[in-house]
N, C-alpha and C positions, 0 to 999 in steps of 0.2 A: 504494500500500500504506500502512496505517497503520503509527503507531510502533510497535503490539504484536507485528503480524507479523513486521515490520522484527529486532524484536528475536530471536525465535520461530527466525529462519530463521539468526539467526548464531548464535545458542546452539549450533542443532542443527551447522550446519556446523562451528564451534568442536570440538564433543565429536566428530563425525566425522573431524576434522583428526588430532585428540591421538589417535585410537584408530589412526587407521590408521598414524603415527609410531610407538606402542607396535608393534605389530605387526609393521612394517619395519626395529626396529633389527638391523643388522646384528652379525655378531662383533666386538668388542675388540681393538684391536693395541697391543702393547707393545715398546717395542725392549730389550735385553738388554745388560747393562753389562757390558765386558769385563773379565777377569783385569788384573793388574801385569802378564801376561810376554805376553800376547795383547792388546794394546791394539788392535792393527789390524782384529780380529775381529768380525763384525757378525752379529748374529740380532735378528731378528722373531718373535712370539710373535702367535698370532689364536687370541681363545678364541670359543666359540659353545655353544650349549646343544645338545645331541641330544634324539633324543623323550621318555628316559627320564629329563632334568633332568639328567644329566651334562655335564660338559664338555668339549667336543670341543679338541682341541689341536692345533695346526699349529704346526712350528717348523720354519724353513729358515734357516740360516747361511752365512757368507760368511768367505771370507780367514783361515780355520782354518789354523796350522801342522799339518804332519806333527807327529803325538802324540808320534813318538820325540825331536822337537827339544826335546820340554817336557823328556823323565826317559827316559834311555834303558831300552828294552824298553816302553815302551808302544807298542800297535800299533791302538787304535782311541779313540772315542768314544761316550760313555754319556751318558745325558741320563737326571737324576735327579731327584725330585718329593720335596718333604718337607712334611708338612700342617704345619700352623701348628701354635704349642704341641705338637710332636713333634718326637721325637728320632730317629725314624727315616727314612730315604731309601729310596723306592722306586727301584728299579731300570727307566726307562720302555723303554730299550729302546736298541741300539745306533744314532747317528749317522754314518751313510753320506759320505765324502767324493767328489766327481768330481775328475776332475785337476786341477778349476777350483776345487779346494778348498771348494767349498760342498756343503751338504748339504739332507737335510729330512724332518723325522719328523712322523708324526702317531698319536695314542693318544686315551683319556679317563682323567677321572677323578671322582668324584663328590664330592672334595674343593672345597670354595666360596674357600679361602685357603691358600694355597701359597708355596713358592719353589720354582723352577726350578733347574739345575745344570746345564752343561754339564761334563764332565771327561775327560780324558783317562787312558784306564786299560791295564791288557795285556792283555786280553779282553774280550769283551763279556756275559761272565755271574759279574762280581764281584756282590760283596754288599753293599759298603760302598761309596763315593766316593772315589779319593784324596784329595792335599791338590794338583794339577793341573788347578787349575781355570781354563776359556777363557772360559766365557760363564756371567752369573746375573741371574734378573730375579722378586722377589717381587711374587703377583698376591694384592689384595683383604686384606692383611696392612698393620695399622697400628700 
């Protein structure tokens, strides 16, 4: 083969290489920094894109206290979304524990820059956050 080919056939497989890399990246994992009172507490965060350009969310945790050890009458977990330059917290949906104390939710959202919340609250259809917070991990926010 000559040089020109030689060149011709890395180019293409070069551009082939980077295309199929863009194509295959998988979801984002982030790990979740815990509260002062829940240092032992471990969450993973996998974001991924859906058909519609939202964000798909998967969150599973580990080694969560019972919520009433935080403030008594708390009885469960909420996992909370608040967009960047907002003051408001969405409410994403109650945090399930097994007796093995871990959990795991998954939602979307079409927000691109976020922070995350875990908290422990007395129901699972408050409106607001306490100030019981076990797990939080800011995504795509600088």
């Amino acid at each position: 083969m000559n040089g020109m080919k030689i060149r011709s056939m890395f180019l293409v497989c070069s551009v082939a290489f980077a295309v199929t890399l863009l194509g295959c990246s998988g979801p984002m994992e982030y790990q979740m920094e815990p509260g002062q009172r829940t240092a032992s507490s471990e969450g993973l965060v996998s974001i991924d894109h859906d058909d519609n350009d939202n964000k798909f969310i998967e969150m599973s945790v580990a080694h969560l206290p019972p919520p009433s050890r935080l403030e008594e009458g708390m009885s469960t977990f909420v996992v909370w979304l608040t967009p960047q330059d907002s003051q408001v917290s969405y409410n994403m949906g109650q945090l399930r524990l097994g007796a093995d104390r871990a959990g795991y939710i998954e939602f979307t959202t079409p927000f691109d820059a976020f922070e995350l919340r875990v908290t422990a609250e007395v129901s699972p259809d408050v409106l607001d956050p306490s100030d019981q917070e076990t797990l939080r991990r800011a995504i795509g926010m600088d």
